[in-house]
C-alpha positions as CSV (number, residue, x, y, z in Angstrom):
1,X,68.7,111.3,96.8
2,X,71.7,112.2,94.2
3,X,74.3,110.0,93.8
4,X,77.8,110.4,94.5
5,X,79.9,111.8,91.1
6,X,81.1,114.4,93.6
7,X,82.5,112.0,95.7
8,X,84.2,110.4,92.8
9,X,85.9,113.3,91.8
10,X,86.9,114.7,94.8
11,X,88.8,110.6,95.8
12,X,90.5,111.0,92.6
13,X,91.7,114.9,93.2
14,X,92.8,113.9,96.5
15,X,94.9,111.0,95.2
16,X,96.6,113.6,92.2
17,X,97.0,115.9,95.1
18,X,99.1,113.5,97.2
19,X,101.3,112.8,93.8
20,X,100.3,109.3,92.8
21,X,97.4,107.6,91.1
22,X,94.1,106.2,92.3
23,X,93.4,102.3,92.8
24,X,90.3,101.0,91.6
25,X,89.5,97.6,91.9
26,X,87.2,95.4,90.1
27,X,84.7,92.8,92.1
28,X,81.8,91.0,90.5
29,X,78.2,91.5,92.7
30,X,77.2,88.0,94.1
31,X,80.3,86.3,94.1
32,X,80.8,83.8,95.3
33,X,77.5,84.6,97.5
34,X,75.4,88.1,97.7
35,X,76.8,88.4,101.3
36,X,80.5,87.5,100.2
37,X,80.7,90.3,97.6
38,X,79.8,92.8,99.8
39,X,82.6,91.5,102.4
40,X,84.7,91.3,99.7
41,X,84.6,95.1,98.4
42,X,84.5,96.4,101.8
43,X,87.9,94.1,102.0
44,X,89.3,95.8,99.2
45,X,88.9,99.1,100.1
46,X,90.3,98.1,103.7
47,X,93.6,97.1,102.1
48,X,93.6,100.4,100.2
49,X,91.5,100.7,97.0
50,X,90.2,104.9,96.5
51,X,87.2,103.2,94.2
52,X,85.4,99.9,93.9
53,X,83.7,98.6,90.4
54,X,81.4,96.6,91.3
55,X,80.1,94.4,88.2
56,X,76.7,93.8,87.4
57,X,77.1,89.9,86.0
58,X,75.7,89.3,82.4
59,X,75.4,86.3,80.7
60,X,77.5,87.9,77.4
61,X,80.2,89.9,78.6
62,X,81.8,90.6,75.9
63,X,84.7,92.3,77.5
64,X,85.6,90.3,80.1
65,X,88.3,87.3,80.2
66,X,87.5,84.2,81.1
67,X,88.5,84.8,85.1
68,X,85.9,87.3,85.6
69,X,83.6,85.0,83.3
70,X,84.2,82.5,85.6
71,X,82.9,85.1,88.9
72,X,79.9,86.0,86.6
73,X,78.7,82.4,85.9
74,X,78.7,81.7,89.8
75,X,77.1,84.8,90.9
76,X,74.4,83.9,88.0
77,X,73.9,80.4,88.6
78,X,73.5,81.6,92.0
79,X,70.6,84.1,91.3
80,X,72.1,87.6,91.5
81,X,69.6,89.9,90.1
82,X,70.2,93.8,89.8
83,X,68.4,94.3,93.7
84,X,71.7,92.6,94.8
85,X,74.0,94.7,92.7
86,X,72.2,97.9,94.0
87,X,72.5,96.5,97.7
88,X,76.5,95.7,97.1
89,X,76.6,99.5,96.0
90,X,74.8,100.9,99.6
91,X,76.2,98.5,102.0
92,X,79.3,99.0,100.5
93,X,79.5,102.6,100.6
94,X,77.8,102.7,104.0
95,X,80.7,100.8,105.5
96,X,83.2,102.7,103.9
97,X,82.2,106.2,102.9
98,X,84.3,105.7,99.8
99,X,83.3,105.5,96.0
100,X,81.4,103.2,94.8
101,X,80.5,102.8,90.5
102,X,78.7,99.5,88.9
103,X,80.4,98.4,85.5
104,X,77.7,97.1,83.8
105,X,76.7,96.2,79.8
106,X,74.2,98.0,78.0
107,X,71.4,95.6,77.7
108,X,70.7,94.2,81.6
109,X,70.0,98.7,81.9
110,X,68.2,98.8,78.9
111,X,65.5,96.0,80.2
112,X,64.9,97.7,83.9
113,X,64.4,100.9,82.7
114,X,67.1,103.9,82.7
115,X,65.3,106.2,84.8
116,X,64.5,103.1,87.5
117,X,68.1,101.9,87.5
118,X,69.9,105.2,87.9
119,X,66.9,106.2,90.6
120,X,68.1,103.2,92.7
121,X,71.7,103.7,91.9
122,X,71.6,107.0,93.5
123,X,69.6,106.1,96.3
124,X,72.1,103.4,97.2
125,X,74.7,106.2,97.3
126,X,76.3,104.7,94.1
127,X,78.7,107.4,91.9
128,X,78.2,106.4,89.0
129,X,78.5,104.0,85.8
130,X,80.9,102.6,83.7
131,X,79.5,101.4,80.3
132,X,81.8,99.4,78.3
133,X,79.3,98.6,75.4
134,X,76.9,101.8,75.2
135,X,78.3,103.5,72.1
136,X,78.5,107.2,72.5
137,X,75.7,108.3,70.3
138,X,73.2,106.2,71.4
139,X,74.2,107.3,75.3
140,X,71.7,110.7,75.3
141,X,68.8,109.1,77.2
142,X,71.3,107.5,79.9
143,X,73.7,110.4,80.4
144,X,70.1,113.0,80.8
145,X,69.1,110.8,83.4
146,X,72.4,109.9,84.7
147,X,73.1,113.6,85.4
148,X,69.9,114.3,86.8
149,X,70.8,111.8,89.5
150,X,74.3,112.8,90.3
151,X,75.8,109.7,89.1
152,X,79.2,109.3,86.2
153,X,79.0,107.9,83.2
154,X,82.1,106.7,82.3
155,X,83.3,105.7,79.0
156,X,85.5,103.2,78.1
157,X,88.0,103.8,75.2
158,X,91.0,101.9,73.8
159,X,94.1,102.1,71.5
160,X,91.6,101.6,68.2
161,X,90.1,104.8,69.1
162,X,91.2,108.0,66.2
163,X,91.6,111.2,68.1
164,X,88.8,112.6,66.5
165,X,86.4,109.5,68.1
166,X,88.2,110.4,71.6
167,X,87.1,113.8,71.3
168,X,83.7,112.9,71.1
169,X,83.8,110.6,73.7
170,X,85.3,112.6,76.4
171,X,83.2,115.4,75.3
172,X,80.6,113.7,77.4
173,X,81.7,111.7,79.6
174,X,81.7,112.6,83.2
175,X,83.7,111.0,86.7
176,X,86.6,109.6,84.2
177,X,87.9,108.2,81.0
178,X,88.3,104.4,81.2
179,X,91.2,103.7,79.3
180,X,91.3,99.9,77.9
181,X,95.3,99.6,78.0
182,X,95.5,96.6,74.9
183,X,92.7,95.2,72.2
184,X,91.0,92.4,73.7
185,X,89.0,91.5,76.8
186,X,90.1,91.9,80.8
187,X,92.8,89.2,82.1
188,X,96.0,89.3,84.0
189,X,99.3,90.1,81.4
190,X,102.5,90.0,81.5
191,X,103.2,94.0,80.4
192,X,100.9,96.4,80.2
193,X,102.7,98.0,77.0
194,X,103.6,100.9,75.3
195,X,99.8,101.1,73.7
196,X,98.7,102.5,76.8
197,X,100.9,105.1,77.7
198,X,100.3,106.0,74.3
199,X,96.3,106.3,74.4
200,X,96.4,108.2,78.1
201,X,98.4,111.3,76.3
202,X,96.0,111.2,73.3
203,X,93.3,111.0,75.5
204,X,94.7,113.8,78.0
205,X,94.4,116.2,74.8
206,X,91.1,116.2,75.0
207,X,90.0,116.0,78.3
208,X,91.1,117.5,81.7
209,X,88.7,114.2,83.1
210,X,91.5,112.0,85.0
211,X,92.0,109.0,82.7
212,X,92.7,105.3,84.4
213,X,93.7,102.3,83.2
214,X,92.6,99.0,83.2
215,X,93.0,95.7,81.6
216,X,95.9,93.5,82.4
217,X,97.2,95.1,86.0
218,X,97.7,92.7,87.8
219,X,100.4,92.8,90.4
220,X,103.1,95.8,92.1
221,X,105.2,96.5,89.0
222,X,102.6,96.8,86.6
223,X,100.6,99.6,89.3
224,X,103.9,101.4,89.3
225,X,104.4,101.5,85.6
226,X,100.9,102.7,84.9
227,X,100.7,105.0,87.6
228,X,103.7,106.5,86.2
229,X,101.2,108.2,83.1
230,X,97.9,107.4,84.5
231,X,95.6,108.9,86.7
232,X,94.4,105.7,88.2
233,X,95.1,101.7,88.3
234,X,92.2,99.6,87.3
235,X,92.6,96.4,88.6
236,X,90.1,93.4,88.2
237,X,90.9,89.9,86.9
238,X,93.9,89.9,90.0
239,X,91.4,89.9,92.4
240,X,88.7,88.0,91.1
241,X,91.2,85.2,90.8
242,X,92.5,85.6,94.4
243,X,88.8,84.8,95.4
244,X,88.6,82.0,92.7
245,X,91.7,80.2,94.2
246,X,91.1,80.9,97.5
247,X,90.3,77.5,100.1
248,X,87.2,79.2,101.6
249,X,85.6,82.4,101.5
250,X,87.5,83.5,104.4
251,X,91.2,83.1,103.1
252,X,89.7,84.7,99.6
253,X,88.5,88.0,102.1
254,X,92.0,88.1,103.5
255,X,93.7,87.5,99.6
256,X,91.9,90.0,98.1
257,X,92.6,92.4,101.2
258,X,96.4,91.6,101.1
259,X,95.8,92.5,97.3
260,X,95.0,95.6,97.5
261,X,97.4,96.4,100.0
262,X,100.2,95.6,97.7
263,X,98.7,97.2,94.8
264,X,98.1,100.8,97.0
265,X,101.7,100.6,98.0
266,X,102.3,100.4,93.8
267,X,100.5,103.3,93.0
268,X,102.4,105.3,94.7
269,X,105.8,104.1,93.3
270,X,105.1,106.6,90.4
């Protein structure tokens, strides 16, 4: 079966097309159970997400803020394994016909085997990858494999990055360009800054891949202002911290949904 990159890229040509950006949320697999996570994507996209990330927890994540640290030490603790990750991904995408990519570090892929992971990945209907530490170079075996399945590999670059480094990057990329808005890991700001707006046009000169945002959206304002110059809203440590706070996994369903809702309604406040 071959995975869904075409189903990526059509979601975020349909949302250029209407004249606003995508949403993509962020939700760890296995938080706060196997069975929640699932609920919780599909909730997600029922408020309005075009995409889910769904997170495959690591025990280092070296990107990732202490909220969505939090989500990860839960879902570990509570046994997660890369069989539930892969059946977030199909039930998911079952339910909703919609996008679904896992965001997932290097080394967790590395010890199951490329070709086995991106064989499931596909078969679960999954689009693609996000790869936040899998440097570019080292990338051919994942990216042959990758494409061979139908899945995105997606590449995450930030403000550090010298034109000449985003030009190789987005030379093979697929899906889109993951654009880290600020230096530092994923957590809820209180701008998203200058630094971003900055890195989208840079990275729009080398690239006609859509290029989205993420890292420190977090509520309505901040989806308008980076839908203003992006093609899509990355949103994560928002919604994991909805669930965090939330009384029951019930209310946390209904936070995350109410979320999204407000952050769709942002995106297209371009």
């Amino acid at each position: 079966m071959s995975g869904n990159i075409q189903l990526l890229s059509d979601t975020l040509a349909a949302a250029k097309a209407e004249n606003r950006a995508a949403l993509i949320a962020y939700l760890p697999a296995g938080f706060p159970t196997v069975d929640g996570g699932i609920e919780a994507v599909k909730a997600v996209f029922d408020g309005g997400a075009d995409v889910v990330e769904v997170g495959l927890p690591h025990s280092d994540p070296v990107l990732d803020g202490p909220v969505i640290q939090t989500a990860d030490d839960i879902a570990l603790r509570g046994g997660v394994k890369i069989a539930d990750v892969m059946r977030t991904v199909r039930e998911a995408y079952e339910a909703t016909g919609k996008p679904v990519l896992v965001m997932t570090y290097w080394n967790p892929i590395d010890r199951y085997g490329v070709e086995r992971f991106t064989a499931e990945l596909a078969e679960a209907g999954g689009a693609g990858c996000i790869l936040p530490d899998l440097p570019v170079q080292e990338s051919a075996l994942w990216r042959e494999h990758a494409e061979k399945h139908g899945l995105a590999t997606v590449f995450v670059v930030a403000p550090s990055s010298k034109d000449e480094r985003l030009a190789k990057i987005t030379a093979v990329g697929s899906g889109f360009v993951y654009a880290a808005s600020l230096m530092g890991v994923t957590g809820t700001r209180a701008s998203v800054g200058l630094e971003a707006r900055n890195l989208v046009g840079r990275t729009r000169a080398t690239t006609g891949l859509p290029v989205c945002v993420g890292l420190g959206v977090s509520n309505v304002e901040q989806a308008a202002e980076v839908a203003g110059f992006a093609d899509g809203v990355i949103v994560g440590s928002a919604f994991v911290k909805r669930m965090l706070d939330a009384e029951d996994e019930v209310a946390g369903l209904a936070a995350v949904r109410a979320l999204a809702a407000e952050l769709a309604e942002g995106v297209r406040k371009r």
